[in-house]
N, C-alpha and C positions, 0 to 999 in steps of 0.2 A: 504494500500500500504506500503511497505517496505521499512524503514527508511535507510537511506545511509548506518549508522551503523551496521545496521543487514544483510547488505552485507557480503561476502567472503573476505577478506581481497585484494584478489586480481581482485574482481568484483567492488573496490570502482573509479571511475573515477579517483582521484586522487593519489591515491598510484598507480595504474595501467598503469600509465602516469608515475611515478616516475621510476617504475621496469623495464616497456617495452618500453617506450619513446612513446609521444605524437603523431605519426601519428600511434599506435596501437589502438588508441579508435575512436569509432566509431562516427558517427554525436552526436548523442544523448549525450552521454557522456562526447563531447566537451563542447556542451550547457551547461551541465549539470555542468562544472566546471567554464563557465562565469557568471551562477547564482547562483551559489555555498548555496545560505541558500532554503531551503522547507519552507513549511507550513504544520500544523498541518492536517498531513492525506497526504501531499502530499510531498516526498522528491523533491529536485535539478534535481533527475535523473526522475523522475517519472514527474515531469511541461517539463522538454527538452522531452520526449519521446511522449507527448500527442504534443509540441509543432511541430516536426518532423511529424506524423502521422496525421496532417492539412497539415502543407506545404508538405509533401514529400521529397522536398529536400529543402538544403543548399541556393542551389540558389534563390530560391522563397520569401526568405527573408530578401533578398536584396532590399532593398529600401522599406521596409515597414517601416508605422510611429510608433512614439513614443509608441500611442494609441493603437494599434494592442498588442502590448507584454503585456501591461495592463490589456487584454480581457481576458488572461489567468490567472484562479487562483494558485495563490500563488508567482504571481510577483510583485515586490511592484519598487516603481516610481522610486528606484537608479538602483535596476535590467531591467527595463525598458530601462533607459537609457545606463546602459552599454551594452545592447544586439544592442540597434540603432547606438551608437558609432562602434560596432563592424562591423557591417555591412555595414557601411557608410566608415569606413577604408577599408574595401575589396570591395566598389565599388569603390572609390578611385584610388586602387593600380590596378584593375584591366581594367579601361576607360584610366590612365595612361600608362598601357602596351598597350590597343590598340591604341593610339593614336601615340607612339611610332612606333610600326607596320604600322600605314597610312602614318608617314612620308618616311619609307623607303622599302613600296611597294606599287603598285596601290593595292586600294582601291577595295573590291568587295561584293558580294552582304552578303557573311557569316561573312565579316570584321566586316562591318556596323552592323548585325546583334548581331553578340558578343558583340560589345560596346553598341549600344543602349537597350540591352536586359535588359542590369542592369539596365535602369531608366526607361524606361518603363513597366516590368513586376509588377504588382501587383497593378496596377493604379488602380482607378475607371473610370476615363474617357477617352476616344481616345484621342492622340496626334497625330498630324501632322507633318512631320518634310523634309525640303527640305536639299538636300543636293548636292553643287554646286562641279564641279570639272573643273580642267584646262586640256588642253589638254593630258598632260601623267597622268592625274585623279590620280591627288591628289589633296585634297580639300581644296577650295579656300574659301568657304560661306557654314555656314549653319544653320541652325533656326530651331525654331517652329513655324509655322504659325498658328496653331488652337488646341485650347485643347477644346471637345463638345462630344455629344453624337451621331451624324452621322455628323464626321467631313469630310469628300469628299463631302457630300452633300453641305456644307455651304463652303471648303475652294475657295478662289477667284483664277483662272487661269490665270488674268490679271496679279494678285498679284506675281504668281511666274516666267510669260515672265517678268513682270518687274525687278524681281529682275537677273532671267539668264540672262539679257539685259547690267545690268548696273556693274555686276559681270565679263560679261564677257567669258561665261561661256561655255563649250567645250560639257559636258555631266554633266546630274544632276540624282540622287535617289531620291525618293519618301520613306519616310518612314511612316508607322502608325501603333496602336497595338490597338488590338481587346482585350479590357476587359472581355468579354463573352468566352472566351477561343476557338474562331471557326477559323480553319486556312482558314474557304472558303471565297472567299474574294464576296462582298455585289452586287447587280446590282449594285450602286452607285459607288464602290469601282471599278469594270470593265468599265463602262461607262466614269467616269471619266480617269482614266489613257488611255484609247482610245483616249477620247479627248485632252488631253493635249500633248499627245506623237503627234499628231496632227499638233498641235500649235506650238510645240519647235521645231517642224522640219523646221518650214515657217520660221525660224531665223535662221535656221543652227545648233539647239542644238540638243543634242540626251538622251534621255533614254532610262538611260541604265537596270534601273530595278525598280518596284515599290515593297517592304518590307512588308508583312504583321506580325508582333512581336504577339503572345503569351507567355505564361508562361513558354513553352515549347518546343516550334519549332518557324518556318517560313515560310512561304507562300512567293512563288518569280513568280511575272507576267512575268519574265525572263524563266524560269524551266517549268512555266504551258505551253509558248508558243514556247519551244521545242520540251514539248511532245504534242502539239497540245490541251492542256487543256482550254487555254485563247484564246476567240476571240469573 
């Protein structure tokens, strides 16, 4: 593989950035200048390009650990680290703009979606997450109730009238993300949101949509039962 040096003077990620300014370079080449040293056989650009061509994209690497940048060779534990720093700074800045966005509009199902996507994608196991709203649904409470490997199977229903109860609570979301990357949501996963929209009705509360998160997209019990998908 082809040492940075034996680049074109203006194929080097960083003179290329210097010439044509920084949003010219492409994903890989970004990478390629936060881990700026290779390995023998393997330049900067050549570890960001293999790195890029797992995840696919930017986003998908977001909220991976430390461990993960480690699995590729030619990163060693300070490039490590500064590739998880960087990433943790743009999930940061990014759950900060949406959380910005829920204060000064209701709340919806792609909101929730956009923000939770950054901490849920690339988990290994289902999270669970409720999400309480006041009557003009902005959010009052909200949690993770179970982090498991068939979490609707195991989360409690008492557990979350209790909590819409003492919350207070007008309308709530259901959120959960599928490790296995499938947007279809589980018998359990239909079962349960039947039953629980059930329940929160006999108190007066409503949901208003249960989330299923991938790496990718979203599954909305809301959208499936527009088009008559969900029932």
């Amino acid at each position: 593989m082809a040492k940075i040096q034996d680049l074109g003077f203006l194929e080097r990620p960083r003179e290329k950035a210097e010439r044509f300014g920084i949003d010219k370079l492409t994903d890989s080449e970004l990478l390629a200048l936060i881990i700026n040293v290779g390995t023998i056989g393997h330049s900067s650009l050549d570890i960001a390009r293999e790195m890029m061509r797992e995840a696919k994209s930017l986003n998908t690497l977001i909220g991976k650990p430390y461990e993960y940048y480690l699995s590729f060779k030619g990163i060693n534990k300070v490039n490590a680290l500064k590739l998880t720093a960087v990433f943790e700074i743009l999930k940061r800045i990014n759950e900060k703009q949406q959380l910005i966005y829920e204060e000064n509009n209701a709340v919806t199902s792609e909101s929730l979606f956009r923000r939770y996507s950054l901490s849920l994608t690339g988990l290994a196991q289902e999270n669970f997450i409720l999400v309480i709203l006041s009557k003009n649904k902005q959010i009052i409470f909200e949690t993770t109730l179970y982090k498991g490997d068939d979490v609707c199977a195991v989360v409690s229903s008492r557990e979350i009238i209790r909590l819409l109860s003492i919350h207070n609570g007008y309308y709530f979301y259901l959120i959960h993300n599928h490790p296995n990357g499938s947007l279809e949501p589980s018998k359990s996963d239909i079962d349960f949101t039947n039953s629980i929209t059930e329940k929160a009705e006999k108190i007066g509360v409503k949901l208003l949509d249960h989330i299923i998160i991938t790496d990718k997209d979203y599954y909305s019990f809301l959208q499936a039962s527009l088009t008559k998908e969900w029932n």
